[in-house]
C-alpha positions as CSV (number, residue, x, y, z in Angstrom):
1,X,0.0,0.0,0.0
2,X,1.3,3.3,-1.1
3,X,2.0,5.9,2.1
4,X,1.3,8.9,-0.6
5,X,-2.4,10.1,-1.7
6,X,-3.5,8.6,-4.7
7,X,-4.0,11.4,-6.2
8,X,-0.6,14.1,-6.3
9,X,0.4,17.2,-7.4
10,X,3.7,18.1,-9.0
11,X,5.8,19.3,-6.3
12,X,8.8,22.6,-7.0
13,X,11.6,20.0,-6.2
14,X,13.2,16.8,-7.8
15,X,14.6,13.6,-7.1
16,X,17.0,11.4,-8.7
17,X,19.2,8.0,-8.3
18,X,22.8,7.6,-8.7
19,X,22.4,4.4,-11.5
20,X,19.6,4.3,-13.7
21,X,19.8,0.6,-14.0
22,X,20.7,-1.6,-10.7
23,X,21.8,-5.4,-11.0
24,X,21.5,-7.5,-7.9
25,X,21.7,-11.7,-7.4
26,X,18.4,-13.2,-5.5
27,X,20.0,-13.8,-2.1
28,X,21.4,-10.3,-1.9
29,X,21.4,-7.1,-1.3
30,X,22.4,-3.7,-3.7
31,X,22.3,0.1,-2.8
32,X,21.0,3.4,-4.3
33,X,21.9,6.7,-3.9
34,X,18.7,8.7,-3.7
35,X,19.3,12.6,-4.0
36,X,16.8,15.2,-4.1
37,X,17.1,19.1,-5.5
38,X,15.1,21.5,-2.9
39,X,12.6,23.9,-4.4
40,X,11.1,27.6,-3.6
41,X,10.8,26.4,0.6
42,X,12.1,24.3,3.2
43,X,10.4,21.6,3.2
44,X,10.9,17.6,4.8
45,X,10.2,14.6,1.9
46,X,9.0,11.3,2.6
47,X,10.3,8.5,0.4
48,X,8.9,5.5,-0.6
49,X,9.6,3.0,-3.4
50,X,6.8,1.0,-5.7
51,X,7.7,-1.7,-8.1
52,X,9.4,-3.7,-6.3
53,X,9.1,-7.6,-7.3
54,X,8.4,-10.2,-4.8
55,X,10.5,-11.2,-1.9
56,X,12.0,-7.8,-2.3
57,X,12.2,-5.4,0.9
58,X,13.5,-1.4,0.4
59,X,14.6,0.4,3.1
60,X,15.5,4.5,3.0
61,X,18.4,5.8,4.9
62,X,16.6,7.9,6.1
63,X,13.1,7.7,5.3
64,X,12.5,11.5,5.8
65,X,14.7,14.2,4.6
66,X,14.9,17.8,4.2
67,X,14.8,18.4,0.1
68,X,18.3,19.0,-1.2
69,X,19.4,16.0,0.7
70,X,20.1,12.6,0.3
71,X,19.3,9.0,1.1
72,X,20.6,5.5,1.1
73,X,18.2,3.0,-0.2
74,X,19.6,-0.7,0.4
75,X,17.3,-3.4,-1.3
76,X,17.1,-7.2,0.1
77,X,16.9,-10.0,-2.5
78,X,14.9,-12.6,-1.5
79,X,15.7,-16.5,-2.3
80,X,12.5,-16.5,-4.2
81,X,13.1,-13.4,-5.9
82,X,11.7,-14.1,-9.2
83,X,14.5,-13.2,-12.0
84,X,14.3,-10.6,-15.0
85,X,14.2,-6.5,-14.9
86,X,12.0,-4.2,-13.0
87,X,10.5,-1.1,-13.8
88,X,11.3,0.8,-10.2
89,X,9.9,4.0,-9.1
90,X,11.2,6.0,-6.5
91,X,8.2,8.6,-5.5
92,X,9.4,11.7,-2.5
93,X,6.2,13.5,-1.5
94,X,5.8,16.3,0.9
95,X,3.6,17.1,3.8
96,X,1.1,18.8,1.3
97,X,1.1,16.0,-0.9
98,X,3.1,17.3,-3.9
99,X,5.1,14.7,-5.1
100,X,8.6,14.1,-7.6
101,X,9.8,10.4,-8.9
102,X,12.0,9.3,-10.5
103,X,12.6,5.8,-12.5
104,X,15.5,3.0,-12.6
105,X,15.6,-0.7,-14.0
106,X,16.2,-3.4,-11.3
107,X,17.8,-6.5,-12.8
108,X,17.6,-9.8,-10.5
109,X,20.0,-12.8,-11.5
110,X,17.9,-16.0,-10.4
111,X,19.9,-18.3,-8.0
112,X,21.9,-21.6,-8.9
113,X,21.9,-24.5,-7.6
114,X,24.0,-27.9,-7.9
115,X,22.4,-30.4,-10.3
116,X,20.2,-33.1,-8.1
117,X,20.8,-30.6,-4.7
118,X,18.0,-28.7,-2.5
119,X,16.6,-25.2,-3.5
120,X,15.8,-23.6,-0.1
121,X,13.2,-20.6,0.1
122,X,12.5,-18.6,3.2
123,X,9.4,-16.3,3.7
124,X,10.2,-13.7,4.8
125,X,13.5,-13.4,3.8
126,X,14.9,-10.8,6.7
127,X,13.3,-9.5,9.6
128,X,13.9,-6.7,12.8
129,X,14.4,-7.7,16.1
130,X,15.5,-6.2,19.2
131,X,18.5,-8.1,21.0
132,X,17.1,-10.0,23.3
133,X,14.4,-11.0,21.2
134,X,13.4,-13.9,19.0
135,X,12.2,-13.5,15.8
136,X,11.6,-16.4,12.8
137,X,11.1,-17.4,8.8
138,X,9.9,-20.3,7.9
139,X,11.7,-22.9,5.1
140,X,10.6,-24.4,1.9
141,X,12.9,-27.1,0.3
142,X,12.2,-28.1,-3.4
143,X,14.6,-31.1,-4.7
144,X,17.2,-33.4,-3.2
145,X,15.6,-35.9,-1.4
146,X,15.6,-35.6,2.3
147,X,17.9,-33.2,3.6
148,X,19.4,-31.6,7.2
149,X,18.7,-28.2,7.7
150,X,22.0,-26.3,9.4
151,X,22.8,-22.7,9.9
152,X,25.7,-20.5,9.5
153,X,27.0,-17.1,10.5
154,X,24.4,-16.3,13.5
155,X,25.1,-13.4,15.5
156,X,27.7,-14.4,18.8
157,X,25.6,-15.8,21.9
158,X,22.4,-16.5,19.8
159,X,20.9,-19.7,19.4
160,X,19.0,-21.0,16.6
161,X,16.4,-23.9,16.3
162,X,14.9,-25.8,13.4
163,X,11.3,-27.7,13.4
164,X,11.9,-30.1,12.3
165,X,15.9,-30.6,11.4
166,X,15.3,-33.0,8.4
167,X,12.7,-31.9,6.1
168,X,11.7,-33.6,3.0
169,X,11.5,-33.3,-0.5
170,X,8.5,-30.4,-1.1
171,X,8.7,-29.6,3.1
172,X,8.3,-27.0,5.1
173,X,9.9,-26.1,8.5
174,X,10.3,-23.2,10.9
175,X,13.7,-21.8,12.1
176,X,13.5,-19.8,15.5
177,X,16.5,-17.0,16.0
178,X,16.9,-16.1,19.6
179,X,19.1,-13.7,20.0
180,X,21.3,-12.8,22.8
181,X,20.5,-9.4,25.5
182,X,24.1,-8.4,24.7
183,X,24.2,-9.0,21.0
184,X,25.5,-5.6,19.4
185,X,23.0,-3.9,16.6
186,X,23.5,-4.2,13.7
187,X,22.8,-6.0,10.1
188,X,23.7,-10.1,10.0
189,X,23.3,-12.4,7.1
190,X,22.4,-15.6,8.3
191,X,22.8,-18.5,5.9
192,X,20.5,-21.5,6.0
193,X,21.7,-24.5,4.1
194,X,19.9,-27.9,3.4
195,X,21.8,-30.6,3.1
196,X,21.4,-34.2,1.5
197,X,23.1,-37.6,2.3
198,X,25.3,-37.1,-1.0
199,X,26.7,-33.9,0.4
200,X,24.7,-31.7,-2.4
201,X,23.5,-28.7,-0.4
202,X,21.3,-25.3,-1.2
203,X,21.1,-22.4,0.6
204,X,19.3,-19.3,1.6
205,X,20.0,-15.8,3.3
206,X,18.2,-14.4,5.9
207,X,18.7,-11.1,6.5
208,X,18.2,-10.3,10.4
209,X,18.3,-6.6,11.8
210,X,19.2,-6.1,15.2
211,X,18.1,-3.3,16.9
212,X,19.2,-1.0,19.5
213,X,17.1,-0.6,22.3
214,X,15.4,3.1,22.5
């Protein structure tokens, strides 16, 4: 849902990206300079982006700006990230609704896999969590048989859990992150791999945001 009337009028200030066409790999992450040009007044803009493809999540750095500033916008690639190009828009709309966009192509490289091995999918595919606090996806394995779900590259002092550890072809299972009081904020990409019994693996990033408390 958009967070800008549907109906706008053209604002006295522009906007604008750094690349007009963006490549990313599904499991990743790729970001975009977002500028803007002020106008007549002072004035703060609110960003948003529309277009995105599934399993896609955009975040602005930071989401309000005074125009003639600038903003970092980092978008997460999804396992399941369909592949291809993306008409983007990038829309920056002011208190009074006036609005400027601008466009950019997203290109998404679909995921390999090993021939015979698991493709793993995780929905969502990151989440925000304060330390202390548990948050979860849950995980969908196509292809290679039975397999052993395993996790790599967890924040220090947290503790993950699967149900259950060995899924089957076409299964589904949940993975619980619990992470630690003391674990410091910040942005960890936690790989989930299955695994069959002829060592042919897939994986999947999760993209876990720890936040400080406030």
């Amino acid at each position: 849902m958009s967070i800008f009337p549907a109906r706008l009028t053209r604002g006295d200030f522009a906007v604008s990206v750094d690349s007009l066409s963006v490549e990313v790999d599904a499991r990743d992450s790729v970001t975009v300079i977002v500028g803007t040009t002020s106008g007549s007044r002072p004035q703060t803009l609110t960003m948003a982006a529309v277009g995105l493809p599934d399993g896609v999540t955009a975040t602005f750095s930071p989401p309000l700006l005074a125009a003639g500033g600038s903003s970092r916008l980092t978008l997460v690639c999804g396992s399941w990230t369909p592949g291809g190009i993306h008409p983007v828009t990038i829309t920056a709309t002011n208190i009074d609704g006036e609005a400027a966009s601008c466009f950019f192509s997203l290109t998404v490289a679909a995921p390999e896999r090993e021939p015979g091995g698991a493709r793993v999918w995780l929905h969502p595919a990151g989440e925000r969590a304060q330390a202390g606090f548990a948050t979860e996806t849950r995980v969908t394995v196509t292809g290679g048989g039975a397999v052993r779900l395993a996790v790599r590259d967890a924040p220090a002092g947290s503790r993950v859990t699967f149900s259950p550890t060995v899924v089957y072809e076409g299964g589904r299972a949940v993975v619980w992150i619990f992470t630690a009081p003391d674990t410091p904020p910040g942005r960890y990409p936690i790989t989930i791999s299955a695994t069959n019994a002829r060592g042919q693996s897939g994986t999947a990033v999760f993209t876990l945001d720890v936040a400080t408390w406030s």
